[in-house]
C-alpha positions as CSV (number, residue, x, y, z in Angstrom):
1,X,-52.1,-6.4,3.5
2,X,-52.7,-4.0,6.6
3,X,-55.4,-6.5,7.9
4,X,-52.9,-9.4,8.2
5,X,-50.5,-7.6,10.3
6,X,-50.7,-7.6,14.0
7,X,-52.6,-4.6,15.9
8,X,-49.5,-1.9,16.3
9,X,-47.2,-3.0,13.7
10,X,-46.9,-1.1,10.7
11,X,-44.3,-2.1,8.2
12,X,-43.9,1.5,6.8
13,X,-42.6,1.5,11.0
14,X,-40.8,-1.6,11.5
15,X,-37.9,-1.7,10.2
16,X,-36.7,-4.9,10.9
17,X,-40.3,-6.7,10.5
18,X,-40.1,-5.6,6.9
19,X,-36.4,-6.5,6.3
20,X,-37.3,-10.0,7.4
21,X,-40.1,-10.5,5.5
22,X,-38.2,-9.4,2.2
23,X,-35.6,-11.8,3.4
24,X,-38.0,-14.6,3.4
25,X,-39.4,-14.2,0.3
26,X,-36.2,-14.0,-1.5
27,X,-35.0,-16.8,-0.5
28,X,-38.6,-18.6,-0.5
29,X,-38.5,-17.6,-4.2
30,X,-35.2,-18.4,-4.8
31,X,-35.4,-22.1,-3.6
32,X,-38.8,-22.7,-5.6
33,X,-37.4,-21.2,-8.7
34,X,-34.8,-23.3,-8.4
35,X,-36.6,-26.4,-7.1
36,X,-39.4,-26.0,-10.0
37,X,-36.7,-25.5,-12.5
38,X,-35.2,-28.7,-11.5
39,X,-38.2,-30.1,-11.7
40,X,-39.5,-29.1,-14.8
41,X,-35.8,-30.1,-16.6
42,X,-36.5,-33.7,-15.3
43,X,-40.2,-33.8,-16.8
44,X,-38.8,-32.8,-19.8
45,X,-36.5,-35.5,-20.3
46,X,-39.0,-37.8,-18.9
47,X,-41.4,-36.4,-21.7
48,X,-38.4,-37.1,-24.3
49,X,-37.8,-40.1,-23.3
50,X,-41.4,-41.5,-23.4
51,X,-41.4,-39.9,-27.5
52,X,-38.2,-41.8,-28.4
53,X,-39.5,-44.8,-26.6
54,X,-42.7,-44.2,-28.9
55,X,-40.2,-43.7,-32.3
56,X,-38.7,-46.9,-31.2
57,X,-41.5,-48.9,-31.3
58,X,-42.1,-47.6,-34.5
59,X,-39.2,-50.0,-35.9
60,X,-40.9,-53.0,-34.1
61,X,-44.5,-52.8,-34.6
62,X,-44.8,-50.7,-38.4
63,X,-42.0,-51.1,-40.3
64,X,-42.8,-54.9,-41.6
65,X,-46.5,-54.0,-42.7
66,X,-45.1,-51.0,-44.4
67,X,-42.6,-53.0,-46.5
68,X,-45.2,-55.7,-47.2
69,X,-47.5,-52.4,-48.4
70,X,-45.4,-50.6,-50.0
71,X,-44.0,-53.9,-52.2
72,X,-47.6,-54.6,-52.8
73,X,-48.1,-50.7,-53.6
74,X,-51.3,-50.8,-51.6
75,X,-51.6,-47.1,-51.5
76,X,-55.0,-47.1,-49.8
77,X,-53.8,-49.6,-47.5
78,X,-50.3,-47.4,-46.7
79,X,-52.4,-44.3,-46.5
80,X,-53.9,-46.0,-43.2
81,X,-50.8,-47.3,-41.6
82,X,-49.7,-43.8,-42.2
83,X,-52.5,-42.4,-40.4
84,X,-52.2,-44.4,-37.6
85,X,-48.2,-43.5,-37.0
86,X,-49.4,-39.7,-37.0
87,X,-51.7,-40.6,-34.3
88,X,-49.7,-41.3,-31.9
89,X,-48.8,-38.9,-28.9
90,X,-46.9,-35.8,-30.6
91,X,-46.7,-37.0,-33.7
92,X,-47.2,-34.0,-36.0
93,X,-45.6,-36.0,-39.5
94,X,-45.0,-38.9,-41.6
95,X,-43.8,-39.7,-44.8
96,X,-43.4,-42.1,-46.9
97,X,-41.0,-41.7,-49.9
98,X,-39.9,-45.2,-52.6
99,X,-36.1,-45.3,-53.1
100,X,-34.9,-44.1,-56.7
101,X,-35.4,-47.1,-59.4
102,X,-36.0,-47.5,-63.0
103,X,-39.4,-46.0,-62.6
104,X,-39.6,-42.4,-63.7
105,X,-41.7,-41.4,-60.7
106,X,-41.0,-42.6,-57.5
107,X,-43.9,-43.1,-55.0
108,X,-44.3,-40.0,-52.6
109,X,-46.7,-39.9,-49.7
110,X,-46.8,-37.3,-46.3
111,X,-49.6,-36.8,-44.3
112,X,-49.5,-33.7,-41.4
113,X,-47.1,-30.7,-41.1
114,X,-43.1,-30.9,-40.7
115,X,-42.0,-28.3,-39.0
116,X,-38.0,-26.8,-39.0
117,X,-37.4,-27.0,-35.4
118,X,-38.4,-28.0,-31.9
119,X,-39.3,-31.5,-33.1
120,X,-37.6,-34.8,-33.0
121,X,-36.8,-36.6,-36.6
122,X,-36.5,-40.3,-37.1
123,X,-36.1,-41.9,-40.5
124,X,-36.7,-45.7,-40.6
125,X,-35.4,-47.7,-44.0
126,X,-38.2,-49.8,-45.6
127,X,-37.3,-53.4,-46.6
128,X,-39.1,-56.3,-47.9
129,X,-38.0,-59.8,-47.5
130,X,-38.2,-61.6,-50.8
131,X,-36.6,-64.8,-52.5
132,X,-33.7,-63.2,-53.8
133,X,-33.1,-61.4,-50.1
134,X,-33.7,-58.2,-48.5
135,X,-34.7,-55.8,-50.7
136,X,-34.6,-51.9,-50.2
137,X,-37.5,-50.0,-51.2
138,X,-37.7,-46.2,-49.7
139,X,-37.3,-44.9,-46.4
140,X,-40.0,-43.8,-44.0
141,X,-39.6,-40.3,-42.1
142,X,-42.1,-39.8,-38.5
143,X,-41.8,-36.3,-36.6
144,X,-42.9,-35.8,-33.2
145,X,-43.5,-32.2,-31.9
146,X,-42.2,-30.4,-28.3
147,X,-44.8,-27.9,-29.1
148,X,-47.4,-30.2,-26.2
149,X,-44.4,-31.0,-24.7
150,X,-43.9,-27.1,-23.8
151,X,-47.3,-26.7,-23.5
152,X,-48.0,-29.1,-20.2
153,X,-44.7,-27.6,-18.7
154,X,-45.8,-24.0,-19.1
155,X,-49.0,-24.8,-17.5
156,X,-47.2,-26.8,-14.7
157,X,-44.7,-23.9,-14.0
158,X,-47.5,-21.6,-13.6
159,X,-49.4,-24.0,-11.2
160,X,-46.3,-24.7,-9.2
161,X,-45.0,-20.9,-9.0
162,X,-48.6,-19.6,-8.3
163,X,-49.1,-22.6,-5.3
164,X,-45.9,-21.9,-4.3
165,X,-46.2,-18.0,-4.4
166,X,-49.3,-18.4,-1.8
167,X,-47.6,-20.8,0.5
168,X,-44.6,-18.9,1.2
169,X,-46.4,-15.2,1.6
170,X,-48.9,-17.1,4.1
171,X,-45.6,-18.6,5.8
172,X,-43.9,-14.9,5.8
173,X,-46.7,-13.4,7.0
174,X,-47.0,-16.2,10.2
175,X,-43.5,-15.3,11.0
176,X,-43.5,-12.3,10.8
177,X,-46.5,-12.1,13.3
178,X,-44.7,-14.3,15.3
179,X,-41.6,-12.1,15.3
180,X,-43.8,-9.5,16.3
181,X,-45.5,-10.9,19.5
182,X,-42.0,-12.0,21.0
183,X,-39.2,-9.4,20.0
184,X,-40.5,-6.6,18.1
185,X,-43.1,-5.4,20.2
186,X,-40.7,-5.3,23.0
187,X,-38.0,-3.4,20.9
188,X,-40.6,-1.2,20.8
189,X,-41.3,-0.8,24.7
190,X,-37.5,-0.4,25.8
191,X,-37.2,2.5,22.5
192,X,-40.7,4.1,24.5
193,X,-38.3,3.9,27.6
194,X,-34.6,4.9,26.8
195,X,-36.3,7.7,24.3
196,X,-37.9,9.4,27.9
197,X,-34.6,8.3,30.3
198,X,-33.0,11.4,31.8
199,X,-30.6,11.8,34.2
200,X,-31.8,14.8,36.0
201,X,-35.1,12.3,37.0
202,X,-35.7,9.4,39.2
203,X,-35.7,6.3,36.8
204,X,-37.5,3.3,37.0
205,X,-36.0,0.0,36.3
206,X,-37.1,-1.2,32.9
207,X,-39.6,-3.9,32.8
208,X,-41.2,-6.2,29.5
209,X,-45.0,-6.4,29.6
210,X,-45.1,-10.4,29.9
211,X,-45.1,-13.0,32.2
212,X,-42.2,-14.0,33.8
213,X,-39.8,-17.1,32.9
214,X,-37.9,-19.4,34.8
215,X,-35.5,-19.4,32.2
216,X,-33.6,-15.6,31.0
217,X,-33.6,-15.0,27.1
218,X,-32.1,-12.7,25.5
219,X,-34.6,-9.7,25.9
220,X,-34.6,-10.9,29.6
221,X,-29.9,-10.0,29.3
222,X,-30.7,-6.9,27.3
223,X,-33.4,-5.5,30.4
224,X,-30.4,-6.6,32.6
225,X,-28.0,-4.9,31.1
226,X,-29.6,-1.8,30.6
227,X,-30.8,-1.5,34.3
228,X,-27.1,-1.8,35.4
229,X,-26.1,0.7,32.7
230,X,-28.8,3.1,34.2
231,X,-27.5,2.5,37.6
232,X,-24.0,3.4,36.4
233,X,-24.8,6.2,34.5
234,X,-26.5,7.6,37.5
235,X,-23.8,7.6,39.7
236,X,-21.3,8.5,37.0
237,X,-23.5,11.8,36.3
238,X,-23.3,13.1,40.2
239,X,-19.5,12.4,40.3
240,X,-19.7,14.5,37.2
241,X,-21.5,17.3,38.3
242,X,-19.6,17.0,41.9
243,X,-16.3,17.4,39.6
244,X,-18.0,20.4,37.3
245,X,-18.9,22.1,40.9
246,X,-14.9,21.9,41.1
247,X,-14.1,22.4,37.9
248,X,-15.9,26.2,37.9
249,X,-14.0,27.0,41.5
250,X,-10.9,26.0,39.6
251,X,-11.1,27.9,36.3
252,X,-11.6,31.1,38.0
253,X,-7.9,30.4,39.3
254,X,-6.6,28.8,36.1
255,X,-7.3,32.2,34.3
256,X,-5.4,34.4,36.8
257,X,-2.9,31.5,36.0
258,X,-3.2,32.1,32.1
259,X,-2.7,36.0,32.6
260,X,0.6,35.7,34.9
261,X,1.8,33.0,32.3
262,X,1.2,35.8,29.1
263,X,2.8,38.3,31.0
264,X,5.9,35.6,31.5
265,X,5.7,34.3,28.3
266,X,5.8,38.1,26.8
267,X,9.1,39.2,28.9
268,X,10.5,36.3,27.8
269,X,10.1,36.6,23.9
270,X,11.3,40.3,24.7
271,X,14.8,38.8,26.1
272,X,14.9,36.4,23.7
273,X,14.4,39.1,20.7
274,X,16.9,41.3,22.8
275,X,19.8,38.2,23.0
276,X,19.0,37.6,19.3
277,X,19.9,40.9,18.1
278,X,22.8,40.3,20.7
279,X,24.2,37.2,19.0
280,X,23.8,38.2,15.7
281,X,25.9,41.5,16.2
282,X,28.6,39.3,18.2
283,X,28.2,36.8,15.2
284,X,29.0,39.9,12.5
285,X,31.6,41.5,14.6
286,X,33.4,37.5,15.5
287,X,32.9,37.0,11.7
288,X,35.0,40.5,11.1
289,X,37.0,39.8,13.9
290,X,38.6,35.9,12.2
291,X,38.5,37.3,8.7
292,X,40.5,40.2,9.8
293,X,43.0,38.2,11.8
294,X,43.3,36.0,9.1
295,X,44.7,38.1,6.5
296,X,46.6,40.4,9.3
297,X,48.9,37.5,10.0
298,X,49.7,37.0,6.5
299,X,51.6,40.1,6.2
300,X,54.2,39.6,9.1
301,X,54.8,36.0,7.0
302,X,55.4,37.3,4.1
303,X,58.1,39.4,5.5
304,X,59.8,36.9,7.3
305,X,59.4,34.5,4.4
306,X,60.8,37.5,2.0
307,X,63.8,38.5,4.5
308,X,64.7,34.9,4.5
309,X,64.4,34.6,0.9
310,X,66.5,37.7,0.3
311,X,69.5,36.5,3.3
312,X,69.2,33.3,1.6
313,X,70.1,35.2,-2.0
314,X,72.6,37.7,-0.7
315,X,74.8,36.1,2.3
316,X,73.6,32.2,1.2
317,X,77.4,31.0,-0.1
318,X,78.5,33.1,3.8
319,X,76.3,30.8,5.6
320,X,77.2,27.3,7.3
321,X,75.2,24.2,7.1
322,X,73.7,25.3,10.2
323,X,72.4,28.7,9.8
324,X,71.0,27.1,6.1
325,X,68.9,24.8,8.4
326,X,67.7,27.2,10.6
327,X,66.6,29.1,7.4
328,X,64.7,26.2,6.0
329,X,63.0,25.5,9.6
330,X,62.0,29.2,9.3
331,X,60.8,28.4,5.9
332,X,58.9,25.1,6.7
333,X,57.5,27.2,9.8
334,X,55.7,30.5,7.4
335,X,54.8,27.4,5.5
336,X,52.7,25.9,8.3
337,X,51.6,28.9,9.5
338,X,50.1,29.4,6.2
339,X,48.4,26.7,6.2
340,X,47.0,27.2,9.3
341,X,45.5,30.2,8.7
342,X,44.0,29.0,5.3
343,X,42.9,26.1,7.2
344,X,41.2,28.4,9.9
345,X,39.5,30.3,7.1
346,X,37.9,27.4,5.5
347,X,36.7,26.1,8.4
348,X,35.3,30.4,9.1
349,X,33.1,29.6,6.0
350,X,31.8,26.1,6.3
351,X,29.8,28.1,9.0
352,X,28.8,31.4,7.0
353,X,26.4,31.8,4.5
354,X,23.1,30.3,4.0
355,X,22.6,26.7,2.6
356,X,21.2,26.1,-0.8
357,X,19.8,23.0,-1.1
358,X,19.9,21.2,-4.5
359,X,19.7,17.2,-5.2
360,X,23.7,16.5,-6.2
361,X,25.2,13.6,-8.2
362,X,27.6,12.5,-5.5
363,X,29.1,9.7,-7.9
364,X,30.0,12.3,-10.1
365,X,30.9,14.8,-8.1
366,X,33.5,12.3,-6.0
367,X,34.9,11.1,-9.4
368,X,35.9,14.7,-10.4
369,X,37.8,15.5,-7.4
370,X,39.4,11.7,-7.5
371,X,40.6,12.7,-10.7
372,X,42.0,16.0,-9.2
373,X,43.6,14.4,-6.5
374,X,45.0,12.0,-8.7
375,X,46.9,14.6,-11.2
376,X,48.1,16.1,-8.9
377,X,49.7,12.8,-7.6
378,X,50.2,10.9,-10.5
379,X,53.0,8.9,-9.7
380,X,50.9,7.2,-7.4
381,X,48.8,4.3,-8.4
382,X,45.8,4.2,-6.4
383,X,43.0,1.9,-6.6
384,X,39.7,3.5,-6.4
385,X,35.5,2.0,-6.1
386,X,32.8,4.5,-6.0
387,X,29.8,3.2,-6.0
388,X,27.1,3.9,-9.1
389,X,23.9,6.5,-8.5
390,X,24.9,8.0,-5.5
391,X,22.5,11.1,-5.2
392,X,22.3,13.3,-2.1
393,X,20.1,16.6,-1.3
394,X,22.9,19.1,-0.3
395,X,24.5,22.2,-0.6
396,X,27.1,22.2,-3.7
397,X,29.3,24.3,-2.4
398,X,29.5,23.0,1.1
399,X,30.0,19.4,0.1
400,X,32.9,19.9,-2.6
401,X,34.7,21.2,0.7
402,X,33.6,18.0,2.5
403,X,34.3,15.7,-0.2
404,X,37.7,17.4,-1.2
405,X,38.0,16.7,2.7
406,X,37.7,13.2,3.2
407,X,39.4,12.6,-0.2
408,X,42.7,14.2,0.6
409,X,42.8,12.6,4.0
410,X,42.5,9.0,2.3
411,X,44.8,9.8,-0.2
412,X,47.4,11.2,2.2
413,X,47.1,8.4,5.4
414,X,47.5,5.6,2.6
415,X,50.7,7.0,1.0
416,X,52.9,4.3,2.9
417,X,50.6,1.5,1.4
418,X,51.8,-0.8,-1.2
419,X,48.7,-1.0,-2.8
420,X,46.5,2.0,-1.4
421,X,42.7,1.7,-1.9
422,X,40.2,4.2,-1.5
423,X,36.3,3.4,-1.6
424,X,33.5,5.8,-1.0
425,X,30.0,4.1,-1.5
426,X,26.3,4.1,0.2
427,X,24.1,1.6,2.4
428,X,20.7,2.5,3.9
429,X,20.3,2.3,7.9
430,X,16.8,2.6,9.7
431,X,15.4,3.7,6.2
432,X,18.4,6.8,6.0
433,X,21.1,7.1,3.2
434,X,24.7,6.7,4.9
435,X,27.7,7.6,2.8
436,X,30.9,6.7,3.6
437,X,35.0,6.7,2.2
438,X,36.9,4.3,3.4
439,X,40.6,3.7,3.4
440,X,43.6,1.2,4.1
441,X,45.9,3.7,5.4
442,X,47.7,4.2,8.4
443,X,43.8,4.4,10.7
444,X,43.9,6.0,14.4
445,X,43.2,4.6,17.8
446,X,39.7,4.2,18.3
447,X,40.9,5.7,22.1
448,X,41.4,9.5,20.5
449,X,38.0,9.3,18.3
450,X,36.7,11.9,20.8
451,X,39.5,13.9,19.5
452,X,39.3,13.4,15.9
453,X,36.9,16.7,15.3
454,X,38.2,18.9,17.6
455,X,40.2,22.1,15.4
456,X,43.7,22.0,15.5
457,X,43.6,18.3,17.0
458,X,46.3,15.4,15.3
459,X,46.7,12.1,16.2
460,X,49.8,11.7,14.2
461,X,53.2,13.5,14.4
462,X,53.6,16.4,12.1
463,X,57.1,14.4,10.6
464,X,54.8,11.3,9.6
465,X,52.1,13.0,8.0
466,X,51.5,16.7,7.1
467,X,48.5,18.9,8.1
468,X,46.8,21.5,10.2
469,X,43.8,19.4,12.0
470,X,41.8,21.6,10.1
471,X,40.3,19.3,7.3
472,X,37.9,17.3,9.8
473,X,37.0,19.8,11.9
474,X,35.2,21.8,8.8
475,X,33.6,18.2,7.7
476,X,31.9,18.0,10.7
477,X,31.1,21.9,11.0
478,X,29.9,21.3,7.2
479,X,27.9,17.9,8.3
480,X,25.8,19.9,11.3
481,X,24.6,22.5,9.0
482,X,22.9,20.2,7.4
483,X,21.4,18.7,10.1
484,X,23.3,15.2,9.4
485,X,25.8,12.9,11.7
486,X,29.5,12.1,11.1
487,X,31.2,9.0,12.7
488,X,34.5,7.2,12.4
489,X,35.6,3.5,12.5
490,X,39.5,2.4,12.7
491,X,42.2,0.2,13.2
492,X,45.6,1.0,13.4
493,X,47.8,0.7,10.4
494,X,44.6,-1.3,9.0
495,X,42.5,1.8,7.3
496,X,39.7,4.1,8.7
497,X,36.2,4.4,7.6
498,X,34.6,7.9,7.7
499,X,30.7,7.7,7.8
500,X,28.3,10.4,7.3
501,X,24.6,11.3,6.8
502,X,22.3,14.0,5.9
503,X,18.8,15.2,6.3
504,X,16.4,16.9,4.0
505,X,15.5,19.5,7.3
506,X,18.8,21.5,7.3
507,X,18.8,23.2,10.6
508,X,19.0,27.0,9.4
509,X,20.0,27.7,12.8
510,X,23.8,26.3,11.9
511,X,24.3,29.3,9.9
512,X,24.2,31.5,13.2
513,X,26.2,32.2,16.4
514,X,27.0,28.7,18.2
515,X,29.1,27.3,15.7
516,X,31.6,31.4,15.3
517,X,31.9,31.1,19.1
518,X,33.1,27.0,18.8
519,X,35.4,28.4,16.2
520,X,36.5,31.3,18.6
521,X,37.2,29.2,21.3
């Protein structure tokens, strides 16, 4: 097939010369296979047709000289009707077989071969018109072969593929020449010319081997474009090397940089080791320092609790009504104190210790300590809605002391409610889980929220509502160690909402010095 290729194209070389050629023959062959099988399904039914027109003209032209025949029972004269049915186009069979009667042995006569299948059967009823009407005598049976019928189509597909075949590999093989003389071979030129392009050279502008047009192609806007791309390329390189000329001056100086920045960088991570080990000694010795207080100031209140206790015993029917006051104000002052200084060592541990992450039923979990809360209040009726599957990554111990919290502020700021009602439930938020516990208590003005945190901070007097300022203070201490938020929404004497999140990446860092020294201070 070498000889029928233009001189220089190969197609174990080109590529796209022998893509197109397989392109054209596929489809080539596709649309004769499918044109010759259309074809061929329409000579078929056109041969049909012209064998059941034939059959049908059987019932015209033979069956009346049959009937006369075979009521004459002119075998010898049947025999030759018979042979001239089986002489017609495809006929392979006929028969001719006397209808049951008194006689013993009906008259039976076939001449050719009957085959099972591919044929077409026809069976005609022989009649003979006599005084007493039509009478039936037997029934005559003519079969007409597809076997020639197959046989011319065969040898027409093979014609028509074979013609065909030759016809469209002459036609590929024009193209493709064709293709050759105006694209490929110039393909094949600009590959010669980018394959030897080099920047470090002069370059001369790409040109196609042909005569020129008045009109551009599309070769004619590849050449274009490749010129100005050479032209770019060229001046983009000597800005390059220009800026690499630069470039080496500079790194020269960016390495004496480098060496004073490791030096820097290496005193720093020394100070920074040294004020670690710093804050982590103030953080042991602070930690010391508030557990220490802590139970040191419990000793001077018991004995001013016990003295009053013991004055109250011995001299208590001596007293007036005011020194008994003053002796209960001393009371309801060890009392507070007290509370203060469990309150400040609660809030010492919501900062201590590390954080032990576990995944916690929070529906549960809030339920228990509602029913705490509850017992230990139960003449209050209080209606309660936690919400269902509430599930939160979190340290156990860390969020009882939250929860417990939030809980007993809810239950205390809605004791003057008629109908109290405490809800603590989820929503998502920019794809995070925020909890919440809402209330219908006695709320806050939004004014003070900066307050609401701070340790030791009330925005209510001490005669409308016990506490310490404690409680929210360790909920948000509690909240940052695990990297979370904590937010509040109120109205007065309309219930407050406390809102709060957390975050798989607890910042470990919580556990350290910052939050001791905000307690300290």
């Amino acid at each position: 097939m070498a000889n029928f290729l233009p001189p220089g194209l190969s197609l174990n070389k080109a590529m796209i010369g022998k893509r197109l050629l397989l392109s054209i023959l596929l489809f080539s062959s596709l649309v004769t296979i499918i044109s010759t099988v259309f074809q061929l399904y329409f000579d078929f039914q056109k041969e049909v047709g012209q064998i059941e027109d034939r059959l049908d003209d059987v019932q015209n032209s033979y069956m009346a000289s049959i009937g006369a025949t075979l009521w004459n029972l002119d075998i010898a004269q049947l025999n030759l009707q018979m042979e001239g049915l089986r002489q017609l186009p495809d006929v392979v069979g006929v028969q001719v077989e006397e209808a049951p009667s008194d006689i013993a042995e009906p008259l039976r006569l076939s001449l050719g071969q009957f085959t099972e299948t591919g044929a077409i059967n026809r069976i005609y009823p022989i009649t003979h018109l006599t005084e007493n009407g039509l009478q039936p005598l037997g029934a005559l049976k003519v079969q007409a072969s597809l076997e020639a019928v197959y046989s011319r189509l065969w040898g027409k597909l093979i014609v028509i593929l074979f013609s065909q075949g030759i016809q469209t590999f002459l036609v590929s093989l024009f193209i493709l020449f064709i293709f050759h003389r105006l694209v490929t071979s110039h393909l094949m030129h600009i590959a010669r010319h980018v394959g030897k392009f080099d920047l470090d050279t002069q370059q001369l502008p790409l040109t196609l081997d042909r005569a020129s047009r008045d009109q551009r192609d599309e070769l004619d806007q590849v050449i274009h474009a490749f010129n100005k791309m050479s032209d770019s390329l060229t001046v983009a390189y000597e800005g390059m090397r220009n800026a690499n000329k630069a470039l080496a001056q500079d790194i020269i100086a960016r390495r004496k940089a480098e060496q004073e920045v490791r030096k820097l960088n290496a005193e720093l991570e020394y100070r920074v080791s040294q004020r670690t080990a710093e804050l982590q000694a103030a953080n042991e010795e602070l930690s010391s320092f508030c557990y220490s207080v802590s139970h040191d100031l419990r000793a001077p209140l018991r004995r001013v609790e016990g003295f009053r206790r013991l004055l109250l015993e011995d001299c208590g029917d001596l007293l007036t009504a005011q020194s008994q006051h003053c002796l209960s104000r001393i009371e309801e002052g060890t009392t507070e104190m007290t509370g203060m200084i469990d309150g400040f060592l609660r809030l010492s541990r919501s900062t201590l210790g590390e954080v032990n992450l576990e995944d916690i039923d929070i529906t549960a979990q809030t339920k228990q300590l509602l029913n705490a809360l509850q017992e230990r209040e139960p003449e209050r009726t209080v209606t309660v809605e936690i919400d269902n599957d509430m599930h939160a990554v979190v340290d156990r111990r860390f969020f009882i002391m939250l929860m417990n919290n939030l809980l007993d502020n809810a239950f205390k700021y809605s004791r003057h409610q008629p109908q109290p009602h405490i809800h603590v439930g989820q929503y998502t938020k920019a794809g995070q889980t925020v909890f919440f516990v809402r209330d219908n208590g006695a709320g806050f003005d939004m004014e003070y929220a900066d307050r609401l945190f701070a340790p030791f901070s009330r925005l209510h007097k001490p005669e409308e509502f016990e506490g310490t300022g404690i409680g929210l203070a360790t909920v948000q201490r509690i909240i940052s160690r695990h990297g979370g938020k904590i937010w509040a929404e109120s109205v007065p004497n309309e219930g407050a909402t406390f809102y709060f999140s957390f975050t798989e990446d607890v910042n470990k860092s919580h556990a350290e010095g910052p939050q001791l020294g905000e307690i300290a201070s």
